[in-house]
N, C-alpha and C positions, 0 to 999 in steps of 0.2 A: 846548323843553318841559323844565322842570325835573324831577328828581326826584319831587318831592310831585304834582305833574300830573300825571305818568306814571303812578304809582300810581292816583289817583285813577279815571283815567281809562281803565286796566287795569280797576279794579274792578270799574268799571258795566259789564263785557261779562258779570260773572260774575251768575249769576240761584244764590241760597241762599236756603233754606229751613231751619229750625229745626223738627225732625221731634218731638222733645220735649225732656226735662231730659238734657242732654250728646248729644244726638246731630245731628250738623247735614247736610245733602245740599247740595252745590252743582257745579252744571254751566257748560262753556261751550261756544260754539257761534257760530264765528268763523271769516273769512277775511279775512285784514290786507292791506291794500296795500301794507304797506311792512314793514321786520326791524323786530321789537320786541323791545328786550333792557331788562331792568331787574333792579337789586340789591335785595335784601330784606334785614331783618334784624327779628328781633321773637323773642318770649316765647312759649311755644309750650305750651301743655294737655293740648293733642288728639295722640292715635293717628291717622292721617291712613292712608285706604285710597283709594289716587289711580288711576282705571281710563281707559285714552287707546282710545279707541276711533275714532279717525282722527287723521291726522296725525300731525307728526312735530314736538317739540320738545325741545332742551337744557337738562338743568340742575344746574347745578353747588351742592354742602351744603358747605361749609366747617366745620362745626362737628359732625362726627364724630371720632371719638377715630382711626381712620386718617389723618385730615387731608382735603384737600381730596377731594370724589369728583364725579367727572361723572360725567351718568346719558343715555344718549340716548333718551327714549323715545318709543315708536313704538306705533303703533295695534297691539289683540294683545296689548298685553303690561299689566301693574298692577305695583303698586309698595308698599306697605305699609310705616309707619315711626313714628319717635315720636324727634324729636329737643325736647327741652326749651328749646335757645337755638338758634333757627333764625337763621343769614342765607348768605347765595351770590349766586349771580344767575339766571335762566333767559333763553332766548331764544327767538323765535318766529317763521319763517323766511317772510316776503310770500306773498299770491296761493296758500297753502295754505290749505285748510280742516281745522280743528281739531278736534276734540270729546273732554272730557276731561269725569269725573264725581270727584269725592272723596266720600267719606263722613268724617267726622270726629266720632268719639268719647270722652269722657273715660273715663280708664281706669276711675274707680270705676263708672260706666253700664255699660262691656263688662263688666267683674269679674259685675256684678248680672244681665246677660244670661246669662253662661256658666253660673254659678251650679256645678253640680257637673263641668260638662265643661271648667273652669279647669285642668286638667290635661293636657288635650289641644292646647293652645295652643304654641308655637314656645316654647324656652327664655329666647329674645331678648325675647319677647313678654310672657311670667310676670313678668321682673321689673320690666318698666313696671307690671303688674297688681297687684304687689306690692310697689311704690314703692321697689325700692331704688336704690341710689346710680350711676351709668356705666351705665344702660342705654339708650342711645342707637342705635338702629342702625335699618337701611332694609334692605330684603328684595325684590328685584325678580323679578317671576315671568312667567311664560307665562299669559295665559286656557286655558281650556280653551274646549271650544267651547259649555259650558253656562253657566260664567260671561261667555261673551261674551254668549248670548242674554238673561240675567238685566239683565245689566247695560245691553244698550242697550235693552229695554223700561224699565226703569226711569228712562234720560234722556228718552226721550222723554215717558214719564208726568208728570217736571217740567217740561219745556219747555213740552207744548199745556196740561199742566194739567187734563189728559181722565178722571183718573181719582179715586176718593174719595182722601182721606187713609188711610183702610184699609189700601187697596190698598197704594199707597205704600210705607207702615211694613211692610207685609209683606215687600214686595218689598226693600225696607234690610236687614230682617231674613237674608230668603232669599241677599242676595249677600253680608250678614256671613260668613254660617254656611259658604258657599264657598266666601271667600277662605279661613277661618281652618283649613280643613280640611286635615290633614296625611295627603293621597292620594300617589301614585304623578302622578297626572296635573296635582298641580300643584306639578311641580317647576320649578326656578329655566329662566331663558330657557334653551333649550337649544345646545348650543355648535353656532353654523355660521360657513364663515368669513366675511368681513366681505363680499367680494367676493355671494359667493352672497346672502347677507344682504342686502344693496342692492337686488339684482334682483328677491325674492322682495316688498319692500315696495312696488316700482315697479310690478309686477306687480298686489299688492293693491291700489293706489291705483287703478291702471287696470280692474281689475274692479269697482271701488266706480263710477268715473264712470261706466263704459257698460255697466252692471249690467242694463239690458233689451237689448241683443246684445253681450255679452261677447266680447273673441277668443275660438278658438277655442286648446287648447292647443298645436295645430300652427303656431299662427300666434304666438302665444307663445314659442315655442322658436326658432321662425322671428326672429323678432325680438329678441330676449337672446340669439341667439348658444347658446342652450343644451339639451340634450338632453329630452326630454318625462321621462325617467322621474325626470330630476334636480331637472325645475322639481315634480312629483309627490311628490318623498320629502320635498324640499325643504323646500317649502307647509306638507305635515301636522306636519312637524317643528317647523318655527316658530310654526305656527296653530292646530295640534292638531284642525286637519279639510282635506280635500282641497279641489282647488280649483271642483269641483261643489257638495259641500257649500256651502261657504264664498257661494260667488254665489247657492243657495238661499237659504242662511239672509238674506243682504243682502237679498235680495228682498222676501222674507215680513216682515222687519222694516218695511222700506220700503210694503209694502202697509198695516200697522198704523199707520205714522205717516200716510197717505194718510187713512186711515180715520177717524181723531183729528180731521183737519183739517177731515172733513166736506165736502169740495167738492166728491166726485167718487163717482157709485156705482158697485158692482163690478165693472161690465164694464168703464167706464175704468180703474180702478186695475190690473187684470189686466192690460189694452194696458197701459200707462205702464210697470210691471215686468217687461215680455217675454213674456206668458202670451200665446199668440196662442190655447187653448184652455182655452174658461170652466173646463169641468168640471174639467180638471186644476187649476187654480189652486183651485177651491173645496176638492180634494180636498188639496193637498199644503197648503194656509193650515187645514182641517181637523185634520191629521194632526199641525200644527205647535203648536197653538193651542186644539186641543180644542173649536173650534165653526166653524160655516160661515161663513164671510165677510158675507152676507147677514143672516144673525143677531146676528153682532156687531155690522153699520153700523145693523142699526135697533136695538138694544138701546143703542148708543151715540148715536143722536137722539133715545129717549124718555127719557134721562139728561140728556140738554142740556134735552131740554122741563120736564123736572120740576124742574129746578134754575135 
């Protein structure tokens, strides 16, 4: 397969939307049977806010004023940048499943957003805002564990397609205003070392597959060879929630994308995500979501019926 095929055929895995004038959302949602590596190079606009919410892929900018930089990113973490003459290469490693969302806006549409909170923006950031000359640079950060909830309602919103345009633009809205927020909690990835780092993703990926009976974290420790309180500090460190949380919150997401689908009512969807008790599931999808389970599946069929 040549170059131009490859791309191409990259492309179609990627599902985009043009949300309005300079703001654009596109998602992918893929498990490759084989390594897929391809070189880019292009002309570049857009402020690019890149959120990987599984998986694990490389990619290498060439066209930073440091010179070359690889970036490995990893489900957990976002990326936020704005180079003008983009090219590198990325890679995409077989038999894993992906999920990566960008948001992509031109600076004068952000400028027009922030409007008098242009001030409050990263210094790197202002002078894309304010068009001056070498401002090129990529900023890689930790989710927090609200921009992680914002942002995978929001892929899935595009994927099934379940919800208004509204909603959508709100929710674009809501995880601009996240990313661009200069918190304490969304500081750059935090340093672990590499070793531990490995474990902690291996970890995540395994609670993502068997996310209705999770190991247990004795079995976890048991298994990486490593102490409970270390895979504990560990997790929050990297993920910025423990690793209870973290398997909730997968859950409850997973019970919303169930919901979307429409195939199954809520007593299945609760078995399927590990709830072996209804009431609990209605209560902690209440607590998460701000309406009962039951509410939203029929509120979500008389939206399908009316449309």
């Amino acid at each position: 397969m040549n170059i131009e095929d490859k791309k191409a055929w990259f492309g179609r895995l990627w599902q985009e939307e043009q949300l309005s004038e300079g703001l654009f959302v596109s998602v992918f949602d893929a498990s490759l049977s084989h390594d897929f590596s391809l070189e880019f190079g292009k002309d570049n606009a857009l402020i690019d806010f890149g959120f990987f919410l599984e998986g694990t892929f490389v990619n290498t900018v060439n066209s930073l004023a440091r010179g070359p930089v690889e970036f490995e990113n990893r489900a957990g973490e976002y990326g936020v940048g704005y180079v003008s003459e983009m090219n590198g290469s990325f890679h995409l490693p077989a038999r894993r499943k992906t999920r990566v969302m960008h948001l992509h806006v031109l600076p004068s549409t952000l400028g027009e957003m922030l409007g008098w909170d242009l001030e409050r923006v990263s210094p790197c950031l202002l002078k894309v805002l304010e068009n001056k000359r070498n401002s090129a640079f990529v900023h890689h950060r930790r989710q927090t564990a609200l921009v992680q909830a914002v942002a995978n309602e929001l892929f899935y919103s595009i994927k099934k397609r379940s919800d208004i345009k509204m909603y959508i633009e709100g929710k674009v809205l809501e995880l601009l205003a996240l990313a661009l927020t200069d918190s304490p909690g969304m500081s750059a990835v935090p340093s672990v070392c590499p070793r531990l780092r490995d474990v902690l993703h291996a970890v995540r990926e395994e609670l993502e597959k068997n996310y209705a009976s999770p190991p247990t974290l004795s079995e976890i420790s048991a298994q990486y060879h490593m102490p409970i309180a270390t895979v504990q500090a560990g997790f929050k460190t990297l993920f910025g929630m423990s690793v209870f949380a973290f398997v909730k919150e997968y859950r409850l997401q997973r019970a919303k994308l169930f919901f979307a689908e429409g195939n199954m009512n809520v007593s299945q969807v609760a078995w399927d995500i590990g709830y072996t008790n209804l009431s609990h599931f209605s209560a902690a999808y209440k607590k998460r979501f701000g309406v009962l389970p039951k509410a939203y599946l029929k509120s979500l069929r008389e939206h399908l019926h009316t449309f």
